[in-house]
C-alpha positions as CSV (number, residue, x, y, z in Angstrom):
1,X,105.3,119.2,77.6
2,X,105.5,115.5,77.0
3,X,107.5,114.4,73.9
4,X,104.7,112.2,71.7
5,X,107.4,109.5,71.4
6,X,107.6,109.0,75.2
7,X,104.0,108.5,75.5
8,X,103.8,104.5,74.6
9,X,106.7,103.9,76.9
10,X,105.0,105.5,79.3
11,X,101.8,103.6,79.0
12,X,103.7,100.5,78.8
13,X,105.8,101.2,82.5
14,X,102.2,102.2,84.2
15,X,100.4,98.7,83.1
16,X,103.5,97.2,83.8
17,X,103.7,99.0,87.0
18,X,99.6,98.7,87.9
19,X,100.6,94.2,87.3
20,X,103.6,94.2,89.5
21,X,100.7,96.1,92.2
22,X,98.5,93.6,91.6
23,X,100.1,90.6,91.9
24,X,102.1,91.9,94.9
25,X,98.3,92.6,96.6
26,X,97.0,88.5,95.3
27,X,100.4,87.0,97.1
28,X,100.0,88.3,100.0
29,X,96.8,86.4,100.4
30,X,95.3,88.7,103.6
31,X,92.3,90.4,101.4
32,X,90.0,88.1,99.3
33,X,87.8,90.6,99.0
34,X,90.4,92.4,97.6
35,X,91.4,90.2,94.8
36,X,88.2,90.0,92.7
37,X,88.5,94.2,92.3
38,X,92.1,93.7,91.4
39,X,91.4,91.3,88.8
40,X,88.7,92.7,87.2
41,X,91.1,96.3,87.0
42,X,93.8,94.4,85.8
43,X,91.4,92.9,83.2
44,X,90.2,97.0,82.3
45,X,93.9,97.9,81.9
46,X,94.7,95.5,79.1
């Protein structure tokens, strides 16, 4: 099982993690349609 003390670290790599995604997909520049769906989960996350 996962120690209970792990579990903020943990939540803290994944957002950090689910950013670093979604700025790497808004620099690349290719999908527009992409980026308003990225935002608005990168909005949900925080």
């Amino acid at each position: 099982m996962i120690d209970r003390t792990v579990v903020p670290y943990l939540a803290g790599f994944l957002v950090c993690v689910g950013s670093v995604l979604v700025l790497a997909a808004c620099t690349q520049g290719g999908g527009d349609a992409e980026r308003p769906a990225a935002v608005s989960s990168a909005a949900g996350v925080r």
